[in-house]
N, C-alpha and C positions, 0 to 999 in steps of 0.2 A: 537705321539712322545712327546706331551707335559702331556701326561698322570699323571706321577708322578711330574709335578710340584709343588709349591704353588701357590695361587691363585694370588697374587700379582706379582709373577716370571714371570706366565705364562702370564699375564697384560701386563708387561715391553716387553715380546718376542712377542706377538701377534702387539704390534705397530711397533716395529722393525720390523719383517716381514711383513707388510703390508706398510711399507714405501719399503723397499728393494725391495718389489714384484713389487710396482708400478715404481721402478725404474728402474728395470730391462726389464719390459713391452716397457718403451719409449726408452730403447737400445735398442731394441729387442737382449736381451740376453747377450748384452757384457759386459766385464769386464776386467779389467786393472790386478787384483788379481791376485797371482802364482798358479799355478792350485798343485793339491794335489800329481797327478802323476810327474809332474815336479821335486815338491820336495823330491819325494821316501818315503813319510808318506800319503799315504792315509788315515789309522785309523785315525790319531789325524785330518789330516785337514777337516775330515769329518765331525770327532764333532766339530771343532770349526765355522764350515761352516754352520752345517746342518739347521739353523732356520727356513731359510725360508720353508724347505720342510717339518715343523709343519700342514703348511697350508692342509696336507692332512689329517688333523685331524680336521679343522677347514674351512669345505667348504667355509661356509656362507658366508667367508671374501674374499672370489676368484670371480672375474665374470664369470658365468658360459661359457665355451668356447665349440665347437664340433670339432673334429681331426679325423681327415683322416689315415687312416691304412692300407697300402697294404703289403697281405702274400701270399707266396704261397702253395698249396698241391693239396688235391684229393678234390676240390671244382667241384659246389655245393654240398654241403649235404642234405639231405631232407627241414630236421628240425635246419638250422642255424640261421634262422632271429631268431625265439625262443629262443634260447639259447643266440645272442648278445642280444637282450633286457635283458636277464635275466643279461648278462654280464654286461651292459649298468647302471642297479639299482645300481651295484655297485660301481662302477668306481665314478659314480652321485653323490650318497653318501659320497663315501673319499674325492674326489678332483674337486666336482663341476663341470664334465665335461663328455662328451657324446663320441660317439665313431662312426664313418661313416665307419664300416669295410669293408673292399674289397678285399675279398677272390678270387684269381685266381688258375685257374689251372695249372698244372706244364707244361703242352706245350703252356699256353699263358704267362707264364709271366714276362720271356724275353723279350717278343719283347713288351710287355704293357707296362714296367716299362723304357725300352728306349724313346716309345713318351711319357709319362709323363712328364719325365723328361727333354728333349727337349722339352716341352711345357710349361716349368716353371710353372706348376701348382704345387699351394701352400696346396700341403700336408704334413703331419705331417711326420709319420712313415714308411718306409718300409724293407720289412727283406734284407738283401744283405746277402755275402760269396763271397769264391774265386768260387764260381761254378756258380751261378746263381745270374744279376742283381750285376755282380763284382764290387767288393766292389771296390780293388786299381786302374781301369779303373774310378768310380764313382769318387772317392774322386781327383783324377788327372783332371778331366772336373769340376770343383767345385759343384758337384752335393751335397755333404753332407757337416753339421756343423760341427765345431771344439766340441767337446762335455766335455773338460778336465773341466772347470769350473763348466758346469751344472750337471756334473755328482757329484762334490764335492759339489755343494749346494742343487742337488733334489734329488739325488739318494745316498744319505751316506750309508745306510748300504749295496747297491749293491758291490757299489766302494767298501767297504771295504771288502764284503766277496769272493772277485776276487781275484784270485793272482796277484801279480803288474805284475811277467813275462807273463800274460796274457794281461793283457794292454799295456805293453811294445809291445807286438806284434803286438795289432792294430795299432800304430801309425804312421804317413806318415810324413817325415820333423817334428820330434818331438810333432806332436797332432794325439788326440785320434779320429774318425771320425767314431768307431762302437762299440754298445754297444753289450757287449759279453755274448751269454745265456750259461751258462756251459752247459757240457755235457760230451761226450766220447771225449778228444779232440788227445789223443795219435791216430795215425795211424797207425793203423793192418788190413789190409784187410780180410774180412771174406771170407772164402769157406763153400758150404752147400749142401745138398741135402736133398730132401723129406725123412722123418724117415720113410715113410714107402717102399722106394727103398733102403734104406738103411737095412734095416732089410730082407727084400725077397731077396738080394746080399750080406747079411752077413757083409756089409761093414761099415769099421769103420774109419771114417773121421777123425779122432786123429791120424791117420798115417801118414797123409799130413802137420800136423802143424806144423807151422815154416819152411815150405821147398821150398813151389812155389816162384817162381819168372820166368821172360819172358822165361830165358833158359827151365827152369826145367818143367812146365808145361805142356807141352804136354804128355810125356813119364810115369809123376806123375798120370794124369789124364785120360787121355785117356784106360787104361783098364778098368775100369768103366763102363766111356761112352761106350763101343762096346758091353759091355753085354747089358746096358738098352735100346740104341738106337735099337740092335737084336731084343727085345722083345716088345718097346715099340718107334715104328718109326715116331709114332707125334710129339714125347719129344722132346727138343732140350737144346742148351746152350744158357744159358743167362748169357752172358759175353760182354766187350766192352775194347776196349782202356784206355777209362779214367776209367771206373768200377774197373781195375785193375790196374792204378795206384799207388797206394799205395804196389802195393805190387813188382815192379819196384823197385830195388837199386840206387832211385834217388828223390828227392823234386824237384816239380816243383815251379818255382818261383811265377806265377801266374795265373796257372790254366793247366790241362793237358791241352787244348784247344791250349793254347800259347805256342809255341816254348819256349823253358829257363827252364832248369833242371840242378841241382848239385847231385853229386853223394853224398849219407849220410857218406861214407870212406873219401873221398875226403876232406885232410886237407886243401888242397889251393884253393878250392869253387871255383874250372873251372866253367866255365857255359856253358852248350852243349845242342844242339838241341836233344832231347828225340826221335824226328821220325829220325835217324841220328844215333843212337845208334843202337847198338850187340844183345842189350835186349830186345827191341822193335821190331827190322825186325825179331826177334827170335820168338815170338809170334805170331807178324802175318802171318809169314809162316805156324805156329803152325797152324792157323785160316782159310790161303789156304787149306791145308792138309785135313782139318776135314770136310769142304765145301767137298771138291773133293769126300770124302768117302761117304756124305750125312748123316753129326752127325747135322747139322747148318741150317736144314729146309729152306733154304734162299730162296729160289721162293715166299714163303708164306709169308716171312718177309721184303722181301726189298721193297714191293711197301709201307711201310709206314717209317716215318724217323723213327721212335722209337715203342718199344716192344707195343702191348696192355697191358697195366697194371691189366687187369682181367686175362691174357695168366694165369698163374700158380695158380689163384683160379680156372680156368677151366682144370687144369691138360698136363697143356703143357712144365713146369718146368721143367727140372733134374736135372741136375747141376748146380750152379753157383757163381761167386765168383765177390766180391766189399761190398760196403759198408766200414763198421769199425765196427770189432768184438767187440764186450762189451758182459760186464755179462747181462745175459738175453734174448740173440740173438734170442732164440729159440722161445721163448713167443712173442718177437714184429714181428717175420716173422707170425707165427698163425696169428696175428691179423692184419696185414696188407695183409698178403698173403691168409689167409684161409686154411691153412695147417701147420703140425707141420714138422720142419726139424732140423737135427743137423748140427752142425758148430763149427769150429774151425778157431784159427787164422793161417793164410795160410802163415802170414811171420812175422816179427819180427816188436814191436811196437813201432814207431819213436813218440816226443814231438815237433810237427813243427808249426810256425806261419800260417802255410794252414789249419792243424788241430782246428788252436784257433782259426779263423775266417772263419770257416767254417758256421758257425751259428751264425748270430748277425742282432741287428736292427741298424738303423741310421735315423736321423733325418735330414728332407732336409733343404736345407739352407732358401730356401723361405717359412719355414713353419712361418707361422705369432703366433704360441703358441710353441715356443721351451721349455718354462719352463714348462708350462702343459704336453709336449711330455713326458720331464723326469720326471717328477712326474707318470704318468703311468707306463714308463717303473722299475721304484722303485716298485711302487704298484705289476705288476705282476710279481715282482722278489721276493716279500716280501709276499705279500697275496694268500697262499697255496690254501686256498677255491676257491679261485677267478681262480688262476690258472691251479685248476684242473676242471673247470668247463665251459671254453673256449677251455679246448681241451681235455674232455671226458663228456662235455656236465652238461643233470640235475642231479645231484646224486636222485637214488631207480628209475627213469624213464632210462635214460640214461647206468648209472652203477650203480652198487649198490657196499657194502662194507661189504663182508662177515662175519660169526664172527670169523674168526683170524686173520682179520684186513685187508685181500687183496682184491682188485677190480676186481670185477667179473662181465659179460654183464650185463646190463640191460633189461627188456623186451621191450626197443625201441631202442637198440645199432645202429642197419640200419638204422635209424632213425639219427643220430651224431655220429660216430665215424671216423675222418679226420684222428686220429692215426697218429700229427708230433709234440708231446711235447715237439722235443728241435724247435719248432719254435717259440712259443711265446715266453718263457722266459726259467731260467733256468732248464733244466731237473731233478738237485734232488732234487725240491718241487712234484714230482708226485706220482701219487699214484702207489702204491707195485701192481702190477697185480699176480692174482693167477696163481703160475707157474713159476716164477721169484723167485731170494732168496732173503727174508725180505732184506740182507746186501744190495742188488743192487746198491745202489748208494755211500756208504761207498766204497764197493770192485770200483766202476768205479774210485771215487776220488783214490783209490791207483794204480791202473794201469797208470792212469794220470802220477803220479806222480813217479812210477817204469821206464815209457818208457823212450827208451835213447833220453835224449835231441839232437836235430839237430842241427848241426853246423852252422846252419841260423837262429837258434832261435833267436825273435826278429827283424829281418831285413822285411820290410816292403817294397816293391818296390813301385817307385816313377811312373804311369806309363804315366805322361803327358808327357815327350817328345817323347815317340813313339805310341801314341795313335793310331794313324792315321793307322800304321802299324800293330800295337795289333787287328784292328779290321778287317785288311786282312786279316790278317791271319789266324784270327775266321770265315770269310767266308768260306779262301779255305778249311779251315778243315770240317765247315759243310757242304760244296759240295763234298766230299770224304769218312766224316769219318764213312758213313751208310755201302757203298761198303767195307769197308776195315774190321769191325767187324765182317761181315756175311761171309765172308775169298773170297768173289766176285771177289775183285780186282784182276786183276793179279800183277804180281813182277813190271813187266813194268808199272802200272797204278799207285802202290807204288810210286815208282821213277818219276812218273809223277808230283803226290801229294807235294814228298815234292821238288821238283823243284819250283814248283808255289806257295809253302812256301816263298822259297826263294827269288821269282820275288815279292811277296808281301812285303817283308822287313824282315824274319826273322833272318838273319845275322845284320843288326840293332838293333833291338830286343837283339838279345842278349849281342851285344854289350856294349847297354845301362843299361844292368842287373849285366854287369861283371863290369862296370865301377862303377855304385854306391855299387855294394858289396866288391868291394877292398877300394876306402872311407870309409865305414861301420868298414869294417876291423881295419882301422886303429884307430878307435876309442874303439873297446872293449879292 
């Protein structure tokens, strides 16, 4: 940053920031100063902020620190300690500091990330969302930092190249507490099938776009499924409850998990129990039905809580719909699934504050280097090389970069390829994979920015006073919600489920959701 100084300039800024750093060290991190988002000027109070975060140009003057990282995906990888060392020189290098990564897998790192954090141990970084490792249950238990100041003094050009309504979003009681990796953030639920069931059934998935939702699904879909399951009776659906989601006529407030949804029509932002809705026991009956028929293999599936994640690189896949459609869907399923499939958006694309913090880091309150936390997270929001090489490994071993410029295997891809770009930082520093269109990340920023804004854009729930409740009710759902996606349950067992919703607090819950969204109200 202090690149184009003079020599004398950059003199005056190097003491100033080494007095500032050392000051901010004995706060640990606080500061009296208007934070940037506060004032609605990010850009300018970035630059008139940004000094101290020179210092990543200027290791020597930093004590060297080590930080704590916890993520999740499809850990371990072969070859990861390799590649964090390789990651490690560099980080070393800008900001004089090291990196104790701690890669979990996706069925551990719920419940890892709860005794952590109930153990006050003093690490640095870890990724949250409203899905996993929840972010507004986290930040309600005082688990994470206020981040408004540090992000104006160590990460200026992140802050700045964020949209404020994106920060706006994260915020709890007017502070920022997650640093936000862009990405796809509009919510469109994808539909997809194998290209090559698609192609042997003539079937063109562009018929369904824009159409599913709980009612429609069944009737939409199901002629399909009766051909491939005829022919091919190991296949199954991979679909779930929260999977689809998004593609429900409704935003949940804090997670499908927790009872509290608003309907996206809905000008006066009722708030209603989702498992309680038309839409929902419309689907799951959908899910009884196709059980009863034997489209849903559920013998095979229910003795584990969740899908095998090899099932559709071993050809058990046929249909299925979740996620969030973006350009290029068809490329990252190859590569995460092991087969090519096509896809469309299955329903119409909403702009919602579950979308914007669906993917973010946070820094915990007891981490004893909060300014070094955000000097990293700048660094891998800002250093492309760095970024593409923590999460597609060594370039020419790893991947390679073919000559019209897209990313193509390397000859040790099984070797590293975790394949979750928007986990580390933001998604359009990544490299173009061949197969994808060059535009990828230009076309995603405009879908962003085409989808219709949600009527809750920006509201942020508070969820300390019903914590207690928020996480009964995350219970009883995960003692239910295996039986209820495999279409197991019966109607009565439904009505069981969300009874003991209800003995757990979720009419509470929602209560406390309608009560701070008509406050909320009254302020926009």
């Amino acid at each position: 940053m202090t690149k184009g100084f003079k020599a004398s300039k950059a003199g005056i800024v190097l003491t100033i920031m080494i007095f500032l750093f050392t000051m901010l060290l004995s706060a640990c991190g606080s500061s009296s100063k208007p934070n940037a988002a506060a004032t609605g000027t990010p850009a300018a109070t970035a630059t008139e902020t940004a000094a101290p975060s020179a210092a990543a140009n200027t290791p020597a003057s930093l004590p060297e620190v080590k930080l704590t990282w916890y993520f999740v995906g499809p850990w371990p990888q072969p070859e990861q300690d390799q590649v964090f060392a390789e990651v490690n020189k560099v980080i070393k290098a800008k900001i004089n500091a090291t990196v104790d990564f701690k890669p979990l897998a996706w069925g551990d790192y719920d419940q890892k990330m709860k005794v952590v954090i109930a153990s006050g141990e003093p690490y640095d970084i870890a990724f949250t969302a409203n899905w996993i490792n929840n972010y507004s249950q986290n930040v309600g238990k005082g688990a994470f930092l206020p981040l408004d100041d540090l992000l104006a003094k160590y990460a200026p050009q992140s802050f700045a190249n964020v949209p404020k309504s994106f920060w706006d979003a994260t915020k709890v009681k007017g502070k920022i507490y997650g640093f936000v990796n862009q990405q796809i953030s509009a919510r469109t639920p994808s539909i997809g099938i194998p290209k090559d069931l698609a192609d042997q059934y003539n079937f063109d998935i562009n018929t369904l776009a824009g159409k599913i939702n709980g009612f429609t699904f069944g009737n939409l879909v199901e002629p399909i499924v009766k051909k491939v399951i005829k022919d091919y009776p190991q296949k199954y659906i991979g679909m779930s409850m929260d999977q689809i989601a998004d593609a429900f006529n409704f935003e949940p407030i804090v997670g499908f998990h927790t009872p509290g949804v608003v309907a996206y029509s809905d000008d006066s932002l009722k708030v209603v129990n989702q498992f309680e809705t038309d839409e929902v026991k419309a689907f799951v009956a959908t899910l009884r039905d196709w059980n009863a028929k034997g489209y849903m293999n559920s013998k095979e599936r229910i003795s584990s809580k969740t899908d095998d994640p090899g099932a559709c690189k071993a050809g058990k896949c046929m249909i299925g719909m979740g996620g969030t459609y973006k350009p290029g869907n068809e490329q990252i399923g190859l590569a995460q699934n092991g087969y090519l499939s096509v896809d469309a958006p299955a329903n119409i694309a909403h702009l919602t504050t579950s979308g914007i913090t669906a993917t973010m880091m946070a820094i915990n309150r007891n981490s004893k280097n909060p300014e070094r936390a955000m000097m990293l997270l700048e660094l891998m929001n800002t250093d492309k090389d760095l970024y593409n090489l923590l999460n597609f490994g060594i370039k020419d071993k790893h991947y390679k970069i073919d000559a019209d410029g897209f990313m193509v295997p390397g000859d040790d891809q099984k070797e590293y390829n975790p394949y979750v770009p928007w986990m580390f930082a933001s998604n359009y520093l990544a490299n173009v994979e061949k197969g994808m269109p060059k535009t990828i990340w230009e076309d995603t920023k405009k879908i962003n920015e085409s989808a219709i804004p949600s009527k809750l854009l920006g509201f942020t729930f508070d969820a300390e006073p019903v914590k207690a409740e928020i996480g009964k009710t995350n219970a009883v759902y995960d003692e239910y919600h295996r039986a209820i996606d495999l279409g197991v349950a019966s109607e009565a067992k439904y009505n069981e489920f969300v009874a003991k919703l209800k003995a757990a607090g979720s009419d509470k819950i929602i209560a406390e959701m309608q009560k701070q969204i008509d406050a909320w109200k009254i302020t926009k």
